[in-house]
MARVEXGU-40572 format. One record per atom (N, C-alpha, C, O): z, y, x; residue in three letters. Coordinates in steps of 0.02 Angstrom, whole numbers, plus 50000, padded with zeros to 5 digits. Each point is the difference from the previous one (the first is absolute). Example, Ala and Ser with C-alpha at 12.3 -4.5 7.8 and 13.67 -1.06 7.14 Angstrom:
BEGIN
503904971650660ALA500005005949955ALA500005006050045ALA500334999950052ALA499315005449930SER500035005950042SER500375005549961SER500085005550025SER
***
This chain:
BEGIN
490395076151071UNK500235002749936UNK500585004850012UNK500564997950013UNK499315007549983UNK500505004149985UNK500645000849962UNK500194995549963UNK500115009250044UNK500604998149955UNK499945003549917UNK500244996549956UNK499525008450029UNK499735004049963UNK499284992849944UNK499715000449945UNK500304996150093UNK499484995949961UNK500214993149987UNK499594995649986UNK501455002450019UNK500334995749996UNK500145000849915UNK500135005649977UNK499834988849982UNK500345002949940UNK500965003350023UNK500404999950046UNK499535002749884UNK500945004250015UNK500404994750020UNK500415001050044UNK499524991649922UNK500634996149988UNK499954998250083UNK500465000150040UNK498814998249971UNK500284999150109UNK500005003350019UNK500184998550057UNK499715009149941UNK500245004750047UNK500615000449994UNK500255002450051UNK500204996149900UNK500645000949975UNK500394992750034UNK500544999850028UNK499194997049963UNK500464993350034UNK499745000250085UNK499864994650025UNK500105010150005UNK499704998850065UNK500605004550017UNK500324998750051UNK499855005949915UNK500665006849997UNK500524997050036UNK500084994049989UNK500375009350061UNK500484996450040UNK500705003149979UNK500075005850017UNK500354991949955UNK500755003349978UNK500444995349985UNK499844994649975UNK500805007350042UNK500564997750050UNK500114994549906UNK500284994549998UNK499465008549947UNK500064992449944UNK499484996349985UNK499994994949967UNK499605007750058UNK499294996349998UNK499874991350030UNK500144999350060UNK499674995849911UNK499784992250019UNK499545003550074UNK499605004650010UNK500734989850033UNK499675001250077UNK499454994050011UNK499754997049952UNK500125001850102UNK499504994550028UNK500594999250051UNK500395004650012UNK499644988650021UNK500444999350043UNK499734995450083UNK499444997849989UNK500655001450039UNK499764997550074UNK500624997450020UNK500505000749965UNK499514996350092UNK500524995950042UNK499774997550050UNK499425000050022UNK501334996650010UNK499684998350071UNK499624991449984UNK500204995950041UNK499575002749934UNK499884994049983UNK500014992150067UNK500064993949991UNK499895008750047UNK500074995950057UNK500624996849994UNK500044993949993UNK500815012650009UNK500474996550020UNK500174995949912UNK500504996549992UNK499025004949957UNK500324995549965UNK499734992550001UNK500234995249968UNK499255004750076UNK499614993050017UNK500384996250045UNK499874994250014UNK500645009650014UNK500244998450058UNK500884997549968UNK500404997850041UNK499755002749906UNK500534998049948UNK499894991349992UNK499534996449986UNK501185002650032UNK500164990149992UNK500084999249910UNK500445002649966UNK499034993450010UNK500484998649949UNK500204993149983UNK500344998049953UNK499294997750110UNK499874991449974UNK500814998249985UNK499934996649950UNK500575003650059UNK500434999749978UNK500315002049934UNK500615000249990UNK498925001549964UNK499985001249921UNK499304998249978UNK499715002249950UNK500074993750093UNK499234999549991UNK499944997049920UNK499555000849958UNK501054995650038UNK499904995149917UNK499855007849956UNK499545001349961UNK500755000850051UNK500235006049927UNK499505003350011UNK499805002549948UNK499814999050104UNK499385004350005UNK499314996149956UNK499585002449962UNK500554990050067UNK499474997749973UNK500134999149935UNK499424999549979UNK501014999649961UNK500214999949926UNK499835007049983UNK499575000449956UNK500655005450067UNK499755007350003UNK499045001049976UNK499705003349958UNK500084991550099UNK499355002350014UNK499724994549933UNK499465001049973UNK500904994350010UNK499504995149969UNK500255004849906UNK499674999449948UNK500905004350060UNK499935002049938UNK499575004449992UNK499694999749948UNK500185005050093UNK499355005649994UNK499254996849997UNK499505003549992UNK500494989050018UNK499464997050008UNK499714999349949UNK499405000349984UNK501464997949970UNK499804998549925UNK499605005449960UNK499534998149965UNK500605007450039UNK499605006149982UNK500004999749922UNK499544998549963UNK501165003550018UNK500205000049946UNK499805004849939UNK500164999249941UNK499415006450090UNK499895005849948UNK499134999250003UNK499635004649986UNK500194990250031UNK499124998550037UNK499735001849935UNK499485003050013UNK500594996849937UNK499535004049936UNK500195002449951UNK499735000249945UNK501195003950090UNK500075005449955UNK499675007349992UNK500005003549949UNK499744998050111UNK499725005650001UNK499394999649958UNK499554999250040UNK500285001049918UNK499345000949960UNK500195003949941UNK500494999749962UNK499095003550040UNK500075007549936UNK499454997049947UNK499444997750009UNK500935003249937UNK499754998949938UNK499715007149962UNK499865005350029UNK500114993349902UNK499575007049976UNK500325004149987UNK499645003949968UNK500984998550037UNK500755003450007UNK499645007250037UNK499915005749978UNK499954991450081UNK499975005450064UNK499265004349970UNK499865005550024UNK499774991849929UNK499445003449978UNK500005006949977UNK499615004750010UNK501144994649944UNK499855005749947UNK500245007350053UNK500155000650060UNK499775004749877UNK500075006650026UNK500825001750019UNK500454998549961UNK499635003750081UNK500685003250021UNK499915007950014UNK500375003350036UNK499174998649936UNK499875008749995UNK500565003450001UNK500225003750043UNK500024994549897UNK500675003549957UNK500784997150038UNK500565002549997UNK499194991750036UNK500644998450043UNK500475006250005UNK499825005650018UNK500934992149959UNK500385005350020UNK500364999750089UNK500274995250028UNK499645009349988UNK500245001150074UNK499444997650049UNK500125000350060UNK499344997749920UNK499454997350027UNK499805003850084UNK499744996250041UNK500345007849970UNK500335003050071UNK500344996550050UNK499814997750054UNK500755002449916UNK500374995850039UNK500084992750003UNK500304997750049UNK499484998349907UNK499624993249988UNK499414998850028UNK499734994649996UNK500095009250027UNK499444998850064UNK500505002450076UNK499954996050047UNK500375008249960UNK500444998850054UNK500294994450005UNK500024996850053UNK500305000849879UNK500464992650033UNK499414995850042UNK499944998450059UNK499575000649870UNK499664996350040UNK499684998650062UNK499954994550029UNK499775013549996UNK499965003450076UNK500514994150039UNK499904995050035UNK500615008149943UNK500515000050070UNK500154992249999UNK500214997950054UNK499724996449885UNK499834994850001UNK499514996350052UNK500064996250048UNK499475006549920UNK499554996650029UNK500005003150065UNK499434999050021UNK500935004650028UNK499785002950074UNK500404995750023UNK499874997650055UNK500705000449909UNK500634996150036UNK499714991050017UNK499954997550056UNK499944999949892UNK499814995649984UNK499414998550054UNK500104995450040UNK499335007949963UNK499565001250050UNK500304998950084UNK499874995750042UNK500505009049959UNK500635000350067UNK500024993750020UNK499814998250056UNK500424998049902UNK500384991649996UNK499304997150048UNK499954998650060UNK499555001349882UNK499324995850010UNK499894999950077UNK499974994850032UNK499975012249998UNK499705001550063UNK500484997350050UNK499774995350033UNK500805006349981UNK500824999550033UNK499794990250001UNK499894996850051UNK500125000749886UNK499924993350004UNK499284996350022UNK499944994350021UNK499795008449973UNK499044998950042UNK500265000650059UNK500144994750028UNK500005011550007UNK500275000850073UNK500434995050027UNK499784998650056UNK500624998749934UNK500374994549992UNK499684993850006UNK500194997050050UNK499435000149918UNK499614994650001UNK499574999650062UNK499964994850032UNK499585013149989UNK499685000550060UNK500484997750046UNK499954994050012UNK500515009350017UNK500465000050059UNK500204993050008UNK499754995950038UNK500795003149914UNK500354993650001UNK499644995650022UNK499394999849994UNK501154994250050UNK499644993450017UNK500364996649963UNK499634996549966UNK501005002350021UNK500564993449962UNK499444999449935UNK499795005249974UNK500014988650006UNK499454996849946UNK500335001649922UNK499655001649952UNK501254997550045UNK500215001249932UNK499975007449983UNK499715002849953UNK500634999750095UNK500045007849999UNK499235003549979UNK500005003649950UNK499464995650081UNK499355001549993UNK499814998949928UNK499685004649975UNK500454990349989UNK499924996349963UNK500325004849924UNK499745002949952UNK500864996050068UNK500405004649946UNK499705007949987UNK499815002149946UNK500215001850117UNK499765007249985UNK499314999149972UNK499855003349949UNK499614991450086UNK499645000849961UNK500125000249898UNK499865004249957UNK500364991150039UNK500204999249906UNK500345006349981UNK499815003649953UNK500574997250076UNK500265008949982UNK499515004749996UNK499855003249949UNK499884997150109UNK499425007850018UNK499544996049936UNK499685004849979UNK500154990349985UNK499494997649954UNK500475001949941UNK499695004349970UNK500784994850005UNK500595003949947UNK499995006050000UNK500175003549953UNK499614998750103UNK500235009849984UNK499335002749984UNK499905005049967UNK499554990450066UNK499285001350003UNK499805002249926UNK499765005249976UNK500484987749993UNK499924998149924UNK500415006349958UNK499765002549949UNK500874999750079UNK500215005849950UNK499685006050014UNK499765002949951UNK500184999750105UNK499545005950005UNK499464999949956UNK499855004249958UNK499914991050058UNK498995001549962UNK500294999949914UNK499735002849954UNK500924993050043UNK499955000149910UNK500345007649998UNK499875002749947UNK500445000650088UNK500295005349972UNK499075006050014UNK499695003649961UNK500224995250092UNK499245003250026UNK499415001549942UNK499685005049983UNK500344986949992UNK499615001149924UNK500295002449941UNK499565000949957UNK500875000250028UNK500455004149958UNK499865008150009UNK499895004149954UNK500134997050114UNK499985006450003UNK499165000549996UNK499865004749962UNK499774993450056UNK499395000649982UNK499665000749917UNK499485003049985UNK500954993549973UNK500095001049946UNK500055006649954UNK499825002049945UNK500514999950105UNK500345009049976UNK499675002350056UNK500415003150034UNK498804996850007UNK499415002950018UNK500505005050078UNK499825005350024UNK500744991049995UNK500375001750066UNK500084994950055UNK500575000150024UNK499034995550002UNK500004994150048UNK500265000750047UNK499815005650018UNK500664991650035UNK499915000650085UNK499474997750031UNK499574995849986UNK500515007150054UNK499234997550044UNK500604998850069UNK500225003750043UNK499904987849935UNK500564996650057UNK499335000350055UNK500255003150047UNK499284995849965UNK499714999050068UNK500065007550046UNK500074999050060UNK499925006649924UNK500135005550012UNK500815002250011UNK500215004450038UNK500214991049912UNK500754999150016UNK500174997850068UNK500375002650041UNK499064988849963UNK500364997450063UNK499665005250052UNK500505003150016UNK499094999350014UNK499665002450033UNK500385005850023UNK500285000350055UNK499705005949886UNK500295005150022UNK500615001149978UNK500195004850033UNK500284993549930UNK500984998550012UNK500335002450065UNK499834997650054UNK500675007249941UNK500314997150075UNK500294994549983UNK500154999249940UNK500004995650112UNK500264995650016UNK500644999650049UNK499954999750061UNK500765000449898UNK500715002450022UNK500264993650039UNK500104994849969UNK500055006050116UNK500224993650037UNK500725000649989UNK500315005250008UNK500044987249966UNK500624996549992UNK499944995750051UNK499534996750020UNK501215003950005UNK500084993150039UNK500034993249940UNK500005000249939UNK500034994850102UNK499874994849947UNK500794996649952UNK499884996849949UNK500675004050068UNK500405001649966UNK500235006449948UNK500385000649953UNK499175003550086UNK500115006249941UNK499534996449924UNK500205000149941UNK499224997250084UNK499564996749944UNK500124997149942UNK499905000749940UNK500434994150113UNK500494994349956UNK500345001649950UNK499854997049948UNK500885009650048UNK500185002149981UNK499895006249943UNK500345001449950UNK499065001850078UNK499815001949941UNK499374997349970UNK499845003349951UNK499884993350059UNK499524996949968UNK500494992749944UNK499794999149943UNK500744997250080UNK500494996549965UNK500185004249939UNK499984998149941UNK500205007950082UNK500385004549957UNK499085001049944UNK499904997049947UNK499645007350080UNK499515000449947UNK499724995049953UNK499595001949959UNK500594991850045UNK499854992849976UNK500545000549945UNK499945000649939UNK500554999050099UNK500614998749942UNK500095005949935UNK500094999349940UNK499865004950092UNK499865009149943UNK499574998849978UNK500125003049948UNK499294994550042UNK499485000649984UNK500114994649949UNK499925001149940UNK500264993650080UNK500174993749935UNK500425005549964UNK499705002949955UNK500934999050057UNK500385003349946UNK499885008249973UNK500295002749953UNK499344999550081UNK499475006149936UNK499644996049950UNK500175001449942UNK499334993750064UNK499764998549957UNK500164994049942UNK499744999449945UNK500724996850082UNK500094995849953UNK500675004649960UNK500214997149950UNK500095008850063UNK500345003849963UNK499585002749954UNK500165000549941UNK499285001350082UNK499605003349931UNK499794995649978UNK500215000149942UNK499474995650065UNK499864993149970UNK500394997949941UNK499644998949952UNK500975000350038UNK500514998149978UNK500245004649946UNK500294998449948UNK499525007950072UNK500075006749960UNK499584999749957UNK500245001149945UNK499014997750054UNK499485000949969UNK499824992849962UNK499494999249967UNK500934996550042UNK500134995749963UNK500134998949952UNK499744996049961UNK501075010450025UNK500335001249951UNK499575004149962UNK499664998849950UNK500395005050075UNK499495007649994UNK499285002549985UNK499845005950002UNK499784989149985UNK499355000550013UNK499595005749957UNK499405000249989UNK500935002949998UNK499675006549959UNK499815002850052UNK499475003249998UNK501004996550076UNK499885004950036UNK499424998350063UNK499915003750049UNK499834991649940UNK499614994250050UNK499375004449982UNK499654999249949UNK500255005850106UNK499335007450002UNK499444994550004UNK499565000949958UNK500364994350077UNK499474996650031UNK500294991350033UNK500424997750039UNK499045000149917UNK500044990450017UNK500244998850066UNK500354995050005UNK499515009450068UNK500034994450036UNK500844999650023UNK500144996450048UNK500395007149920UNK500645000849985UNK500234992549968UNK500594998349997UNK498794996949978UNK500304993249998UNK499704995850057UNK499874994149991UNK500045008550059UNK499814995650061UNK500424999950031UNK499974996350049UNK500805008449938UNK500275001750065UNK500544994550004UNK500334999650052UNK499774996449902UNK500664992950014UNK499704996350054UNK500295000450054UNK499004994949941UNK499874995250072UNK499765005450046UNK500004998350060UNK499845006649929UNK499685003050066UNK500545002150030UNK499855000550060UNK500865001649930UNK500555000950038UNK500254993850015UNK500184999450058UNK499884995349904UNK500074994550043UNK499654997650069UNK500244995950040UNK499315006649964UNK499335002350075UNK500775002750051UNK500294996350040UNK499835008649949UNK500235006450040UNK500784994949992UNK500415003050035UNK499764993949950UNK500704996350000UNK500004994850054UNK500444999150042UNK498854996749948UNK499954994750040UNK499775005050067UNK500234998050053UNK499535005649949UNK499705002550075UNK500695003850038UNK499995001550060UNK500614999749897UNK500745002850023UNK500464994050031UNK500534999650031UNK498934995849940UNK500624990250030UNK499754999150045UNK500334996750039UNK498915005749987UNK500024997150072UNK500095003750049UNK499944997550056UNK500275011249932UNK500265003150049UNK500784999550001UNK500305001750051UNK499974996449903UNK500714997850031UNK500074994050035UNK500454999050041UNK499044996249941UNK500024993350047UNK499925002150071UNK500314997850048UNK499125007649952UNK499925000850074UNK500435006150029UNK499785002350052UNK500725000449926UNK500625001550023UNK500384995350007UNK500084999250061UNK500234996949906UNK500374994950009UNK499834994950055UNK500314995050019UNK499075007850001UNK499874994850063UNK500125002350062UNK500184996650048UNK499685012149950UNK500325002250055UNK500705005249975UNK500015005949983UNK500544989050024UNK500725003949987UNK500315004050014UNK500475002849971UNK499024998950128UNK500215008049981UNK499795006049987UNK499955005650025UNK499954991449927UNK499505008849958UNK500734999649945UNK500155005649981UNK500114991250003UNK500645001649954UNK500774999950006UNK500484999549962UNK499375001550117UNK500765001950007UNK500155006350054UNK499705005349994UNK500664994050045UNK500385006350051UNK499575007549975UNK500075002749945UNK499544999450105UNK499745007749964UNK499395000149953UNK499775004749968UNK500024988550035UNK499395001249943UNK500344999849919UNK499605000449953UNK501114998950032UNK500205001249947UNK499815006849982UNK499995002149942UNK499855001450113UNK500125007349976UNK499455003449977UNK499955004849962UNK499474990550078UNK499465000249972UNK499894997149930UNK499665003549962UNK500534992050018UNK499914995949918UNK500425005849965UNK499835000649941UNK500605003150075UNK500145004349937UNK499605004450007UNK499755002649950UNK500035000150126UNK499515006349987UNK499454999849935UNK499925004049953UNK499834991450059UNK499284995849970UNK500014999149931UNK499565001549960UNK501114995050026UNK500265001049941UNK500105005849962UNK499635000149951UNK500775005250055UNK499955005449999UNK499325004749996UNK499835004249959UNK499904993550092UNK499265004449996UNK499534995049960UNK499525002650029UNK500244993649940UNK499684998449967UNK500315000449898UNK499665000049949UNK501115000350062UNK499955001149942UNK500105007949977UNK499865002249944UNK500395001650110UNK499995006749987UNK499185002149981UNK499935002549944UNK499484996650097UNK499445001349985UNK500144998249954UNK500555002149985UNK499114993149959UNK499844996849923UNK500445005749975UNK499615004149976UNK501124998550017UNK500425004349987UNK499765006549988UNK500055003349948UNK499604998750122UNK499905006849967UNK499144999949996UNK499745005649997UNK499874989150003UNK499254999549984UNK500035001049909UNK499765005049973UNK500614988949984UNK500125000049955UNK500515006149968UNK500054998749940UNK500355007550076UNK500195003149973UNK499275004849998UNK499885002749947UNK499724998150101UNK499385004249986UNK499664997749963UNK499535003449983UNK500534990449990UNK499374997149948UNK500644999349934UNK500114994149987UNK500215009849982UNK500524997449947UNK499684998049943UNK500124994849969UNK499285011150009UNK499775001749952UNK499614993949985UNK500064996849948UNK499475001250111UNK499794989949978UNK500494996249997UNK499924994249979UNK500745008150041UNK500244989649984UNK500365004449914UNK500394996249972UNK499515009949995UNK500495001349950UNK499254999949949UNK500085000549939UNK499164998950092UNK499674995549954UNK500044993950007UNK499674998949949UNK500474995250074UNK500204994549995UNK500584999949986UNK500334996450038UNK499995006349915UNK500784999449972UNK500604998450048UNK500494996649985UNK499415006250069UNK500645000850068UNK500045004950001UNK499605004549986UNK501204995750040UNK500145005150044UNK500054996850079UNK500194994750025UNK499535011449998UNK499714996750074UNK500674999550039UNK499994996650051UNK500585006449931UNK500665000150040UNK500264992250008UNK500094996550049UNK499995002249869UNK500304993349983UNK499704994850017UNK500254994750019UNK499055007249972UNK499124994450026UNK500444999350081UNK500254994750018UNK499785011350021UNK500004997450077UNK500594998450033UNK500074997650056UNK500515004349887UNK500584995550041UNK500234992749968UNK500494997050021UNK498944999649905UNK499794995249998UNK499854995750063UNK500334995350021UNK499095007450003UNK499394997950065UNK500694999950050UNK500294994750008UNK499875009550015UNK500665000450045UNK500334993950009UNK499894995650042UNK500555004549912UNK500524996249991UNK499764991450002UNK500384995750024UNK498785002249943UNK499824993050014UNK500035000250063UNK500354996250034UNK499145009849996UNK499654998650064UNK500714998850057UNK499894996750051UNK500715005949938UNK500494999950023UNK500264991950010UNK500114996050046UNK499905004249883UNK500444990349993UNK499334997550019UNK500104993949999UNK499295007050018UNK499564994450036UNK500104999350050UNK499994994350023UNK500175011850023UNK499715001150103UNK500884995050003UNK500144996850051UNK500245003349900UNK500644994850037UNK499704993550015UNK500404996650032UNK499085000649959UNK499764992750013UNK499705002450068UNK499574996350025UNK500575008150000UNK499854999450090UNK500565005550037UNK500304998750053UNK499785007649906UNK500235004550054UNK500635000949985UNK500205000749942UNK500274999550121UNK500545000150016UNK500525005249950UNK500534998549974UNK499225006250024UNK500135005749948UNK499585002149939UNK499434997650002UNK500725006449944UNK499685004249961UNK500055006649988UNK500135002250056UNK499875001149918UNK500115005549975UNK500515002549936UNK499884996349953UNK500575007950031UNK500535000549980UNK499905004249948UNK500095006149996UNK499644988649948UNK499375003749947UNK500725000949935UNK499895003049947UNK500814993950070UNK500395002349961UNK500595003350002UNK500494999849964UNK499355003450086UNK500215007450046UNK499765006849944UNK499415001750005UNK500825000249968UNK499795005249962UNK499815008150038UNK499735004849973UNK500494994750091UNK499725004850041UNK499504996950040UNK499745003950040UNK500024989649961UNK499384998550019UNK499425006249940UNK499545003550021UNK500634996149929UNK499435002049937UNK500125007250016UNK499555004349997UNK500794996350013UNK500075008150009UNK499845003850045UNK499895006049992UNK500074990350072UNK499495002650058UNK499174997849967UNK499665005149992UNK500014989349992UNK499414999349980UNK499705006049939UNK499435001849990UNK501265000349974UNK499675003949933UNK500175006450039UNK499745005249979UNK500624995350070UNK500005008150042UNK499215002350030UNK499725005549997UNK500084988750029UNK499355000050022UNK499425000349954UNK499465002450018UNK500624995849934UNK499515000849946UNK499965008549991UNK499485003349999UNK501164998949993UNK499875005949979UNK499805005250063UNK499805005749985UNK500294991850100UNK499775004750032UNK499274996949998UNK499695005049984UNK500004991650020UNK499364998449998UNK499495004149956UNK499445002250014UNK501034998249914UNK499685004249958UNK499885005650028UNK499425002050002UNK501195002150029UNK499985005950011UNK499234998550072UNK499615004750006UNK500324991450021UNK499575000450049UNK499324998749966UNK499475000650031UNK500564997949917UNK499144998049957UNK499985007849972UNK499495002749977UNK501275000950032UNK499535006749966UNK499695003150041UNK499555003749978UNK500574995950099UNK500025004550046UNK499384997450016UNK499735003850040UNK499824989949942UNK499484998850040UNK499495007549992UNK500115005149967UNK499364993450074UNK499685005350019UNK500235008050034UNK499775005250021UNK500604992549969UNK500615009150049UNK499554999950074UNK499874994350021UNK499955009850007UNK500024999350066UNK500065005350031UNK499725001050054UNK500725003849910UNK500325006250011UNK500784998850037UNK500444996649976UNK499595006850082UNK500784996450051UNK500484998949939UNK500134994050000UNK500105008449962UNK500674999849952UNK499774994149960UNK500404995349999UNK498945003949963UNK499894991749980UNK500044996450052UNK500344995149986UNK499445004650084UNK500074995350055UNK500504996650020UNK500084994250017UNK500515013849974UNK500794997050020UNK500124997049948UNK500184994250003UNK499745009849920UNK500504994049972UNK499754994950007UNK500404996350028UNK498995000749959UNK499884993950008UNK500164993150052UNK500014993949993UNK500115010450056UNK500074998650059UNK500854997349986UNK500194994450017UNK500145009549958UNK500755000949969UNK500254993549940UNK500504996549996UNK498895004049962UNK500134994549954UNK500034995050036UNK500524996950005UNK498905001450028UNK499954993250050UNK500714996850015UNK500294994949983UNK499885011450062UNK500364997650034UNK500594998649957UNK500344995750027UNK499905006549916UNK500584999749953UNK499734991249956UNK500324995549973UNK499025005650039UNK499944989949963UNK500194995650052UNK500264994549994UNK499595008650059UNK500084992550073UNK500915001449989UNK500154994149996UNK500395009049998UNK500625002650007UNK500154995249948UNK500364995450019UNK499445004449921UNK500134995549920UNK499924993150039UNK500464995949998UNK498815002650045UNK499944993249977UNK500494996750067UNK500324994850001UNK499605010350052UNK500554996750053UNK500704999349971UNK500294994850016UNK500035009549944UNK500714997849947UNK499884994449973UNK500434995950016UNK499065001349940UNK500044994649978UNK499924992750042UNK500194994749976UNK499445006050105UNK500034995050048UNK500704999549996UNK500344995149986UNK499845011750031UNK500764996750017UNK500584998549966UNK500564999450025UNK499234999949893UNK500404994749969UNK500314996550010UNK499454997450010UNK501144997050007UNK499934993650023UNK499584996149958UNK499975000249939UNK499654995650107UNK499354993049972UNK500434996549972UNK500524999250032UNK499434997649903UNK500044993049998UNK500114992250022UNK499604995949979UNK500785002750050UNK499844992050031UNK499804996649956UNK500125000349940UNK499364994050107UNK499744996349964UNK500494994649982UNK500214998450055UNK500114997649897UNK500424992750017UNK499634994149944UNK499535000549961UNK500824995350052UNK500114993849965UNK499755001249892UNK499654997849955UNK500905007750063UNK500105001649930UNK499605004549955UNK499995000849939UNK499625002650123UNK499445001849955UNK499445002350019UNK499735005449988UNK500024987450063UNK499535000450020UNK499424997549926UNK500184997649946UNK499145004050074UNK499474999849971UNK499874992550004UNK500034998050058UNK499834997149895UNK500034992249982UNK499174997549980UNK499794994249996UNK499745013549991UNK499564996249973UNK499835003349930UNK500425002049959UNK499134998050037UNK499525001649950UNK499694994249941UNK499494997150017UNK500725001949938UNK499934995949937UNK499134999849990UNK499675005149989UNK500074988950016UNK499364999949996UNK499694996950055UNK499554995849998UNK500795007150064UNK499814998950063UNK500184994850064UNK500554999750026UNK498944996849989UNK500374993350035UNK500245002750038UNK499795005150026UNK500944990649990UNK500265000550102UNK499784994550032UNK499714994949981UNK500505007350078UNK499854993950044UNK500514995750027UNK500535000950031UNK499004992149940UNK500314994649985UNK500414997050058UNK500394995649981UNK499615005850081UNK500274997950061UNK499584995450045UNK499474997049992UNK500895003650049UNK499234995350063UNK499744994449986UNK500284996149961UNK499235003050063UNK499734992349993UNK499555000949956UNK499604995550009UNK500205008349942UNK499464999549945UNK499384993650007UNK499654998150047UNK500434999649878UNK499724994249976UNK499235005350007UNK499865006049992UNK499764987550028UNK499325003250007UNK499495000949928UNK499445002750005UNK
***
């Protein structure tokens, strides 16, 4: 199959750019090769809560998803979210299948499997949605032909922790919004998104468990890595969502306030593992992120130039966004302390301490 005979929406999610949802690879060996029996209790309470399979028959679409969305306003870009949804989500599925192959430890195997079956389950519901509005992925053609971007396996951790936890707080922010708001609720499956981010919350608790098992991924120079990561995962959403304004200002947001919402949770969450955060009440933190917004723009005008003077500037903007976002690395981070570390999520069990009653 050619590419010319792909529908648009997979030729379009197959597209490779520096904001675009990736496919990811690793060395999977040396994480087989990771001790954790010494937290083995907390792994196995981990694994027996995913066992429980708490969202097992929320996903079912009712006659909601039937009617016409012709007239949908912004309907364009409501098939992008969903796109870039469902490619991400997909990401998870495969990354966690791979995982299950490799691995030998029985809990570990065990867990990714229930995850890669959680992300499985949100893809195909976002998949049939878009099929709905007559634009499907064709994920078998995703996994197949994708590049596939190699992380070491702490780079993973870290941003895959970080995409779990953002991902709970994009959507249960709109969730919450459209709650109040529901004039602005374009389409039903905008009330799926409270337990199905609870998915993406629980799958963020067991990659800090398995940081916390190996301790040094969170201290001496890999701090420097947890702010990179930090930084680069919420700058993306930052300037992904200033290009989509016009959908979150049909869902009654402004996408500024929407993402330093998302920010600021996803911030007070990563303190329940990482040493630092980000210095989201730094007012020249916002001012390097909204500097970048506006050279970005200037680089969405310039797309298609391929005349030397479009080349340089472009070439020029670039380099004036990497200049913004390296100012804002070097903020001072946050310490994590006592006082305001992350305690827990209301709703959500902790773990009860060793010994568990059978």
């Amino acid at each position: 199959m050619g590419m010319t005979e792909l529908s648009l929406t997979t030729s379009h999610a197959l597209q490779e750019a520096v904001l675009t949802p990736r496919f990811y690879t690793t060395d999977f060996a040396a994480i087989d090769h990771m001790q954790v029996d010494h937290m083995r209790d907390e792994f196995e309470w981990i694994r027996g809560e995913f066992a429980h399979d708490y969202n097992k028959g929320h996903f079912v679409r009712n006659a909601e998803f039937g009617q016409s969305f012709d007239d949908m306003p912004e309907r364009p870009l409501f098939l992008d979210f969903l796109e870039r949804s469902c490619t991400a989500e997909f990401s998870g599925c495969l990354l966690y299948a791979e995982m299950v192959k490799h691995l030998q430890d029985p809990t570990l195997r065990s867990i990714f499997q229930y995850m890669s079956r959680d992300e499985g389950r949100h893809a195909g519901f976002l998949n049939k949605t878009m099929a709905d509005l007559g634009m499907a992925l064709d994920l078998r053609v995703l996994q197949t032909r994708k590049k596939y971007t190699y992380f070491k396996p702490k780079f993973i951790f870290y941003a895959t922790y970080l995409s779990e936890k953002i991902g709970y707080a994009r959507y249960i922010t709109i969730f919450r919004h459209l709650q109040q708001q529901p004039a602005y609720r374009i389409h039903p499956i905008f009330k799926w998104f409270e337990k199905w981010c609870n998915d993406e919350y629980r799958h963020g608790e067991f990659f800090s468990l398995l940081m916390r098992s190996q301790p040094e991924l969170l201290r001496g120079t890999n701090v420097r890595w947890v702010r990179f990561f930090l930084l680069a995962v919420c700058s993306t959403m930052y300037l992904n969502d200033a290009r989509r304004a016009t959908f979150y200002a049909t869902l009654g947001l402004d996408w500024r306030a929407y993402d330093q919402t998302v920010i600021r949770l996803t911030n007070q969450i990563a303190r329940e593992v990482f040493p630092v955060t980000l210095p989201v009440d730094n007012p020249r933190f916002y001012e390097h992120l909204d500097a970048c917004v506006g050279l970005d723009r200037k680089l969405q005008a310039l797309t298609g130039r391929k005349d030397p003077v479009g080349m340089a500037l472009a070439a020029q903007t670039r380099a004036a966004i990497g200049l913004r976002l390296l100012a804002a690395y070097r903020l001072p981070a946050v310490p994590t302390t006592a006082a305001n570390a992350w305690t827990g999520l209301v709703g959500f069990p902790n773990y009860p301490g060793p010994h568990l009653a059978a």
